[in-house]
One Martini backbone bead per residue (centre of mass of N, CA, C, O) as a GRO file, in nm:
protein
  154
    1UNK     BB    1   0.123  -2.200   0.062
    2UNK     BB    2   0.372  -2.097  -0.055
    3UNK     BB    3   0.459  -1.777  -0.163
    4UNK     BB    4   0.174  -1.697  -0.036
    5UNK     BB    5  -0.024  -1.396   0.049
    6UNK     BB    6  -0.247  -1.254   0.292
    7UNK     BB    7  -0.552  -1.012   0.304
    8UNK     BB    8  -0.644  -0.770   0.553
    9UNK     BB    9  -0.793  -0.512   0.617
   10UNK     BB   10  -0.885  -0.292   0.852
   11UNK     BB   11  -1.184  -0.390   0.949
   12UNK     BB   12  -1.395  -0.514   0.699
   13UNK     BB   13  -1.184  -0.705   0.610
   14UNK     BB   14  -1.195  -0.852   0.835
   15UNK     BB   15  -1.500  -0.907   0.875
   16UNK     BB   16  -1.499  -1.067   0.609
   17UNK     BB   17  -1.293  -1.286   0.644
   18UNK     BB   18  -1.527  -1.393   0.933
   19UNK     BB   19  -1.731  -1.424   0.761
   20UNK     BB   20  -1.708  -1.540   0.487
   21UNK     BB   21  -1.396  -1.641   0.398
   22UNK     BB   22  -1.203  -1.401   0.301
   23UNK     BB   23  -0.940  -1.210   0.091
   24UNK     BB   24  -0.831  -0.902  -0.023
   25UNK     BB   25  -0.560  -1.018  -0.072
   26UNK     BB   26  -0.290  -1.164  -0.289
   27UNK     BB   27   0.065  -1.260  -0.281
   28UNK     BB   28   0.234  -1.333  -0.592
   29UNK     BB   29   0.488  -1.238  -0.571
   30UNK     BB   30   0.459  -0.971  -0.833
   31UNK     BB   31   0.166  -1.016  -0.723
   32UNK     BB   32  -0.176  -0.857  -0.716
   33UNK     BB   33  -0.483  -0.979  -0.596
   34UNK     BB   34  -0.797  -0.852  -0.578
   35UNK     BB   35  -1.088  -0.861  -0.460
   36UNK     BB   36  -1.389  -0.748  -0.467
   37UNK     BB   37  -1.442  -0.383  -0.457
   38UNK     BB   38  -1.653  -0.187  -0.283
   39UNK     BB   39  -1.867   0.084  -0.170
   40UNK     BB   40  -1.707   0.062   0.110
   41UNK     BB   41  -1.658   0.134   0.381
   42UNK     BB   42  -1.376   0.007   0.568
   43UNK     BB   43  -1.494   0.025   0.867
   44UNK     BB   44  -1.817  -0.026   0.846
   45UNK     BB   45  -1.969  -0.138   0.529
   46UNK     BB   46  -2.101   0.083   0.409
   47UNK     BB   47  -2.286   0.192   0.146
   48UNK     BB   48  -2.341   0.372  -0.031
   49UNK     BB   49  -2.635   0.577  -0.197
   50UNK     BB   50  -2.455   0.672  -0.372
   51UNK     BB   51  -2.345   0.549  -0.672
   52UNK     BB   52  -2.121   0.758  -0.751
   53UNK     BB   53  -1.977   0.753  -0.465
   54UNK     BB   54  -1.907   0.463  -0.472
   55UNK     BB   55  -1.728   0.434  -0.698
   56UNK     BB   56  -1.525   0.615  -0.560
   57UNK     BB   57  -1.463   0.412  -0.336
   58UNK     BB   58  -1.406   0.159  -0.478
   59UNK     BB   59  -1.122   0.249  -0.578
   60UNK     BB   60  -1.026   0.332  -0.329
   61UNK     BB   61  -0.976   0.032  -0.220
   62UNK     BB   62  -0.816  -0.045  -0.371
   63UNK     BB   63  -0.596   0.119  -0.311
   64UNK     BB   64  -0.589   0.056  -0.035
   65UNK     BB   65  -0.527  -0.292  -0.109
   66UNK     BB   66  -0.262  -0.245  -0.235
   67UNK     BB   67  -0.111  -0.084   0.037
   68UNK     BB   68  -0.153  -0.322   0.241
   69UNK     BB   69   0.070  -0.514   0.044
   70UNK     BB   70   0.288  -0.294  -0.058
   71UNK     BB   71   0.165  -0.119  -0.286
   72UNK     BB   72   0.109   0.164  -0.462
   73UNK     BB   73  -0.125   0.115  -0.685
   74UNK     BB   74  -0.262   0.207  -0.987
   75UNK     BB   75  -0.032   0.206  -1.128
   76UNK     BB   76   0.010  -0.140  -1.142
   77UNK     BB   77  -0.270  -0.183  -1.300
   78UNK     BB   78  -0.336  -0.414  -1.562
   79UNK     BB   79  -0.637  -0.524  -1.441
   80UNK     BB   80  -0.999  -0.517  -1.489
   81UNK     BB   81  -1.282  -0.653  -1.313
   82UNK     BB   82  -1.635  -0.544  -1.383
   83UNK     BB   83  -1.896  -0.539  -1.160
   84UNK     BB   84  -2.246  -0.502  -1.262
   85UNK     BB   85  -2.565  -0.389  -1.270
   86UNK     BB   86  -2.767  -0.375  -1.477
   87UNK     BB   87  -2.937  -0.129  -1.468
   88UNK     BB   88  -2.613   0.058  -1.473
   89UNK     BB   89  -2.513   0.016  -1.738
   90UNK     BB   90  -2.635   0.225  -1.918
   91UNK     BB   91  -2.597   0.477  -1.703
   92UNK     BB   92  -2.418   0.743  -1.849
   93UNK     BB   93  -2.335   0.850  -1.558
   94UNK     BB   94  -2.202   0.567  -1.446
   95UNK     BB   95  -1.992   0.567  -1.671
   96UNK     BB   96  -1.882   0.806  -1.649
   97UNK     BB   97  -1.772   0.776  -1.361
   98UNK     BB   98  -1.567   0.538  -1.427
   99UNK     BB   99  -1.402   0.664  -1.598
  100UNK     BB  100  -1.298   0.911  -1.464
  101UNK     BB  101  -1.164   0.716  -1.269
  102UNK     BB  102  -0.988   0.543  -1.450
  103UNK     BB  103  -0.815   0.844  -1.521
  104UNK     BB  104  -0.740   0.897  -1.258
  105UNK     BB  105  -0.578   0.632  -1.143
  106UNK     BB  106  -0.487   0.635  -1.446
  107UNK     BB  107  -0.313   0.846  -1.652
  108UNK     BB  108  -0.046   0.643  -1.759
  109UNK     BB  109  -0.274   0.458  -1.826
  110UNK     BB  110  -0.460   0.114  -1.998
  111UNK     BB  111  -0.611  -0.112  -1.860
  112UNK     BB  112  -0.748  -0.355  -1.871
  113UNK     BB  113  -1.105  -0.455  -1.968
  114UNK     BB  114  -1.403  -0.588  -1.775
  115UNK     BB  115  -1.690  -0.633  -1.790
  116UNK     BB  116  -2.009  -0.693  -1.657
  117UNK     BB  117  -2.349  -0.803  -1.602
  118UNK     BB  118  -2.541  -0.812  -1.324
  119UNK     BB  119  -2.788  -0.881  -1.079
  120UNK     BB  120  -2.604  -0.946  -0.812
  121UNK     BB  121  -2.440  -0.832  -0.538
  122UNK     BB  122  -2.344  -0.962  -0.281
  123UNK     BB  123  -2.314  -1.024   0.071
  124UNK     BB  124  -2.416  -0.940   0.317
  125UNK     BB  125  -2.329  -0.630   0.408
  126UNK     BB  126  -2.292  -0.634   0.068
  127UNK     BB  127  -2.587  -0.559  -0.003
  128UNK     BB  128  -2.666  -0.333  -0.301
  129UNK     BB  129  -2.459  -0.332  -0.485
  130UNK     BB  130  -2.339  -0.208  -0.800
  131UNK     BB  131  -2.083  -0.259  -0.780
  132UNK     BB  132  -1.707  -0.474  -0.852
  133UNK     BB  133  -1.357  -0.434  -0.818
  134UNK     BB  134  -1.095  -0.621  -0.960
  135UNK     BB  135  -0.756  -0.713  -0.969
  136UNK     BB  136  -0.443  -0.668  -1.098
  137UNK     BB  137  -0.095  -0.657  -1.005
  138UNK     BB  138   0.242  -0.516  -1.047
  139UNK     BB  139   0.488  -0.591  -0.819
  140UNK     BB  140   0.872  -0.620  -0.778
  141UNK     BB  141   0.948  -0.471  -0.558
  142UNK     BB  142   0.757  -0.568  -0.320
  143UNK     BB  143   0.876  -0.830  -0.271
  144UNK     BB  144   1.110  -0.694  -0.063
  145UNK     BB  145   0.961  -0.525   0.116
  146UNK     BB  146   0.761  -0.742   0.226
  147UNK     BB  147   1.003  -0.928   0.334
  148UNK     BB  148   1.109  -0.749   0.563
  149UNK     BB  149   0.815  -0.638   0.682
  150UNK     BB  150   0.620  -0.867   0.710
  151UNK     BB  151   0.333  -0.784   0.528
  152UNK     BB  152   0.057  -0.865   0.773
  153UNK     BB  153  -0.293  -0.960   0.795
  154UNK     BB  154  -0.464  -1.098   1.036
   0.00000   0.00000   0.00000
């Protein structure tokens, strides 16, 4: 697979994907995209027992794990999908909450979204998340900065 980068972050990422068998994101070229990352403290994996501490949590991951592949963060992320467990679609609360997420970490940009509702979230350690967001980032700067730093995460 040459030219794809793979990763995981400290903590919970390796934990992940020695246990499920998969990467917290990989780069490809001048992209990074992002695994589902829900709303679990990075160190240890509990998932937040607030809705909306999650939400805020999950936003939190995604930019921590697009940091750790090299690139700036949600400024870069161009696509989002979110899966919700269908409960908390309706749930005005967690909507608010989520919107509110992506003003803060988006100020200057309005990424597309894809929603969806889904009966459950999660396997192992991250059994109970009610939320799970995906992305695909642009960073065309960080694929030399990259192979310089050899930014990788085993």
């Amino acid at each position: 697979m040459s030219g794809l980068k793979f990763y995981a972050y400290p903590g919970q990422g390796k934990v992940l994907r020695g246990h499920l068998w998969y990467s917290q994101a990989v780069r490809v070229g001048d992209r990074i995209e992002i695994s589902g990352q829900g709303g679990w403290d990075t160190e240890t994996g509990k998932i937040k027992t607030d809705p909306l501490e999650e939400i805020d949590q999950a936003f939190a991951n995604v930019d921590y794990t697009l940091k750790h592949t090299g690139g700036k963060g949600w400024s870069q992320v161009y696509k989002v999908n979110a899966y919700v467990v269908e409960a908390e679609m309706d749930n005005e609360a967690f909507l608010g909450r989520f919107i509110e997420n992506l003003r803060k970490w988006c100020p200057d940009h309005q990424p597309s979204l894809t929603a969806v509702g889904v009966s459950k979230l999660g396997a192992g350690d991250s059994a109970g998340m009610r939320l799970e967001l995906e992305v695909v980032a642009h960073d065309p700067e960080g694929v030399a900065v990259t192979a310089e730093k050899q930014v990788a995460f085993s």
